[in-house]
N, C-alpha and C positions, 0 to 999 in steps of 0.2 A: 075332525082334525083341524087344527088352528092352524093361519098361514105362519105361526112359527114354527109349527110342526112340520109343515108343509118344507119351511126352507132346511130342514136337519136333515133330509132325501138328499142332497144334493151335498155330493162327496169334497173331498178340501179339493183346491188345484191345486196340485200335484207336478208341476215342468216336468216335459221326461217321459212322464207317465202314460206307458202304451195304452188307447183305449180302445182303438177298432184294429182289426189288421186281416189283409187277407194274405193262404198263404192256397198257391199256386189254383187260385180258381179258375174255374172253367165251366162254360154254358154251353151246350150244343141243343139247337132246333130240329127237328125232323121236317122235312115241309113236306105236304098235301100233294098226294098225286089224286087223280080222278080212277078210279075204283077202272077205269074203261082203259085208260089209258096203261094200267099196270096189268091187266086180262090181257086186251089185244097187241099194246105194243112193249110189253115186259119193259116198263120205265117203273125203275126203283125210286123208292122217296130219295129225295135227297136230303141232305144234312148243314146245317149252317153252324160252323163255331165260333158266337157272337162273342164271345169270349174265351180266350185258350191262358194258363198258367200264368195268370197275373198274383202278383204278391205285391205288398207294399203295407206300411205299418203307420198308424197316426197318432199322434201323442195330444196328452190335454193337453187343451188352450192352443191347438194348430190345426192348420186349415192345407188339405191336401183338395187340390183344382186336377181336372180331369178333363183334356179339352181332344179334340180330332174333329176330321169331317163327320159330317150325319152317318149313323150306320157302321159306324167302327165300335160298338161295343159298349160307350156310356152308361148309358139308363138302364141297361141290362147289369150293369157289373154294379150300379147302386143298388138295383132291384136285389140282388146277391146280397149284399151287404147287411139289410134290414131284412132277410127272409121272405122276400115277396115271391123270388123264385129259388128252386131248389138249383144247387149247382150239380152238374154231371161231372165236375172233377175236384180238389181241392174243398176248402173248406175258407168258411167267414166265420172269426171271434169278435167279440166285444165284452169287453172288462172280462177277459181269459175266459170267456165260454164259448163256446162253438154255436152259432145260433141257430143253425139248423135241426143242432141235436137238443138244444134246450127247447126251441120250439114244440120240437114234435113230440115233449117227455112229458113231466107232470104238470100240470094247471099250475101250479103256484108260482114255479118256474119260469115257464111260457110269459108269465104277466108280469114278473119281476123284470124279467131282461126285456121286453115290450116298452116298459117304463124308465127306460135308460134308453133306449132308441126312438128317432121319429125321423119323418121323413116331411119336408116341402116339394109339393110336385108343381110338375112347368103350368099346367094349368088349374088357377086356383077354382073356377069356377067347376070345372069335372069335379074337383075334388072334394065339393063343399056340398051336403046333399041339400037340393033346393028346395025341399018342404021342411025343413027345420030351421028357426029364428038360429039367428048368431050366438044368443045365451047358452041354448041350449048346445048347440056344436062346441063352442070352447069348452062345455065345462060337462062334456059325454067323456072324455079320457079320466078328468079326474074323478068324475062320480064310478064310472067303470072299475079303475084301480083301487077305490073306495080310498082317496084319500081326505076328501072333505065328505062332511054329510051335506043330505041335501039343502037344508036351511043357509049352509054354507057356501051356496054357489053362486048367488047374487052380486055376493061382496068380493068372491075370489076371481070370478071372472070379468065382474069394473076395471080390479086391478091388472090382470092380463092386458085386458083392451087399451088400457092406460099405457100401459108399458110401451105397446106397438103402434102409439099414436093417434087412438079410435078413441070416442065418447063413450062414456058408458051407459049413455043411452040409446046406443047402437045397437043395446041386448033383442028388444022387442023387433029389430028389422030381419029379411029375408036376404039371401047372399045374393038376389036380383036388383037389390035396392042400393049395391055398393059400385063402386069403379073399379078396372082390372086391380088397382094397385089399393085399394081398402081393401080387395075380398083374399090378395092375399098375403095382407097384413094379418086377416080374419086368420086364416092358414097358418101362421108363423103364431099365432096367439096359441093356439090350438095344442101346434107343433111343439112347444116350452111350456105346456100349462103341467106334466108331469115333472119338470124339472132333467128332461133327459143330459145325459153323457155324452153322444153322441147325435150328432144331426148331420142327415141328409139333404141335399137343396140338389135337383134333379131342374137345372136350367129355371131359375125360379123366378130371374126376370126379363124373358124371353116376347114374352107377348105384352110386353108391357111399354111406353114409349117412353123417350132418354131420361126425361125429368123424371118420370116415374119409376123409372132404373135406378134412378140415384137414389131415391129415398128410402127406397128398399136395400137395396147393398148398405146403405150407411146403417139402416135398424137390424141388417144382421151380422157387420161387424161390430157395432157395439156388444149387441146381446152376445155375441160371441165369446168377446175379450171381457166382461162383466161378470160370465158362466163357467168362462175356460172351457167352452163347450171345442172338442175332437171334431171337426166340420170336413167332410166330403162333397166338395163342390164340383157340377157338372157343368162345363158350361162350353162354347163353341167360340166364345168371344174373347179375345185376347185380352182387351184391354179392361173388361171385366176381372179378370184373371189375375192382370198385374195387382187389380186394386185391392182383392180379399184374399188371396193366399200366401202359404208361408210356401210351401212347396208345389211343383208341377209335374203330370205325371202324363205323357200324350200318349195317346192309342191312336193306333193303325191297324185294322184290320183286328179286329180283338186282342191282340195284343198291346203292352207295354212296349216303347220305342227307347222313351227317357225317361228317369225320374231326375229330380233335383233340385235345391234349394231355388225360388225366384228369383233372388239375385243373380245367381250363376246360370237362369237358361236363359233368361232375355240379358245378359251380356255377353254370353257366349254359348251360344247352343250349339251343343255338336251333332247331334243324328241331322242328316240331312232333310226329314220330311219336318223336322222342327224348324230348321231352318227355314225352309220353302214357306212355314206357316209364318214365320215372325215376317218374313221381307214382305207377305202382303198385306201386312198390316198398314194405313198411313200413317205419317209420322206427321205430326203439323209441326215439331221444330224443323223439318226438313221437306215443306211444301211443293218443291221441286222435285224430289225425289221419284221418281217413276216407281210405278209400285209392281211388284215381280207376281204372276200370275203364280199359283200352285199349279206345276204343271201336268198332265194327263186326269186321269179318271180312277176314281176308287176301285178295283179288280169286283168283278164277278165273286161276293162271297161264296158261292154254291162250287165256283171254280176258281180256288185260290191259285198262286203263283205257288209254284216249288221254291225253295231256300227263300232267301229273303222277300216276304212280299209286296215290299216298296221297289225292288229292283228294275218294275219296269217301268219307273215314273225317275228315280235316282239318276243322276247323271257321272257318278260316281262309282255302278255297278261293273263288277267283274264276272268273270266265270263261278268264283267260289260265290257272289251273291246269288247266281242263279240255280244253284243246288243245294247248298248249306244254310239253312235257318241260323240265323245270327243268336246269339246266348246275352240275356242283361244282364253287362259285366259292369263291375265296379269299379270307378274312375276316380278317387276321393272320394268327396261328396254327389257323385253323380254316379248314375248307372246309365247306361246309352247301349243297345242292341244294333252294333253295327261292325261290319267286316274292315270298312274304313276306317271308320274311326279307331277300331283296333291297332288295324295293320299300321296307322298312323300316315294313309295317304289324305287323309283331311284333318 
């Protein structure tokens, strides 16, 4: 297949056009008791719900960011997303197929909708296998999908490497022979060598240092807005966040808090645990500014809070927070899970 053939894969952009969306998903862990421990002192496994009823829809050529503390649900609700885990509730589409149920049906299927999904993970070196040259890695998807022959992978995978900044005579080295921020540029070559619809980035420049942040965020808003690629971004860093999304969506505690346009949640954010997240950000037009801690500790997932699970960190909590689980109601263009901001005391 000729890389003109190659580029006919790759659907019109479409504005609008839903391509990934989850609707009310949910993960639940079972955790490990010791076989000794459930005999003699009758301790049941316990259960973690790394994710509860999250929903949210992404349209081509837009970028939905996913930020909270460590252990609120992130990489688990990506891992949903592109099939890596099964959900115990709810369901993940892309381009209107359920991907759990196309995964698990016929081969043909399974590899079509494969080939519209990819994923970048936080560390590119785990995810690069270290006895294969970089040739051979970028151009394992498309030989797999069979969309070039083999003859045709010398020339197809220069071009990839080109694209994300790499020599093409980078084919012959090993993913030991690059720097955190080449190997995973290698990653993102890899990740767009099928031409997907949809891309996952799971904190993808986390381990890498500022300058090497930047040059990565910049090669994957380009290739983004170039692709109209549908992008779910994972990431813990605010100001990350500001710079590649169109929309923001905070979890706490596996759930959905806020979603909403960027514009509107860093000018006005209403859930309180967003708030508490923007004020410790620093501000350098405002260097003076004392920066406001997040305050208390993530709850014991294994022993969540009843009703609202922010309410013992909230300064804002009432009675009804601390029985009534808050509902993601619709505010305009915003949706916010919160009793306060309902009632309209904040």
């Amino acid at each position: 297949m000729s890389d003109h053939s190659l580029a006919t894969l790759e659907r019109p952009a479409t504005p609008g056009t839903v391509v990934a969306e989850a609707r009310g998903l949910g993960k639940t862990f079972a955790m490990h008791v010791p076989w000794t421990d459930r005999l003699l002192r009758s301790v049941a496994p316990g259960r973690i719900h790394a994710v509860e009823d999250v929903s949210f829809t992404i349209s081509r050529g837009r970028t939905l960011a996913l930020v909270g503390e460590s252990g609120c649900g992130k990489s688990t609700l990506a891992r949903l997303m592109v099939g890596l885990e099964m959900p115990t509730a709810g369901s993940a589409w892309v381009d209107r197929l359920d991907v759990q149920a196309t995964l698990a049906g016929p081969a043909d299927g399974a590899r079509a909708l494969r080939r519209r999904m990819q994923m970048v993970f936080q560390d590119p070196y785990a995810s690069l296998d270290p006895r294969w040259r970089v040739g051979d890695i970028v151009a394992e998807p498309l030989l797999e999908q069979g969309l070039i022959l083999p003859a045709q992978a010398p020339a197809r995978v220069a071009a990839l490497l080109a694209s994300v900044g790499l020599d093409g005579f980078d084919v012959r080295k090993f993913p030991h022979q690059f720097s955190g921020g080449q190997r995973q540029r290698i990653s993102i070559a890899r990740a767009i060598a099928t031409s997907p619809e949809f891309l996952v980035c799971d904190e993808p420049t986390s381990a890498l240092d500022v300058s090497v942040q930047a040059q990565v965020l910049n090669l994957l808003v380009d290739l983004q807005r170039e692709r109209a690629l549908a992008c779910l971004f994972i990431s813990h860093n605010l100001v990350v966040v500001r710079y590649v999304a169109d929309d923001v969506g905070v979890m706490y505690l596996g759930r959905l808090v806020e979603l909403a346009p960027k514009a509107e949640l860093f000018a006005a954010p209403r859930h309180p645990y967003t708030r508490m997240l923007l004020a410790a950000v620093p501000d350098p037009r405002a260097p003076e500014r004392e920066r406001a801690p997040v305050l208390g500790e993530l709850p014991d997932p294994l022993a969540p809070p009843a009703g609202c699970a922010f309410h013992p960190r909230c300064p804002h909590a009432n009675e009804r927070c601390r029985i009534e689980r808050p509902l993601l109601l619709a505010s305009g263009p915003v949706r916010v899970a919160c009793h306060a901001v309902e009632e309209g005391r904040i």
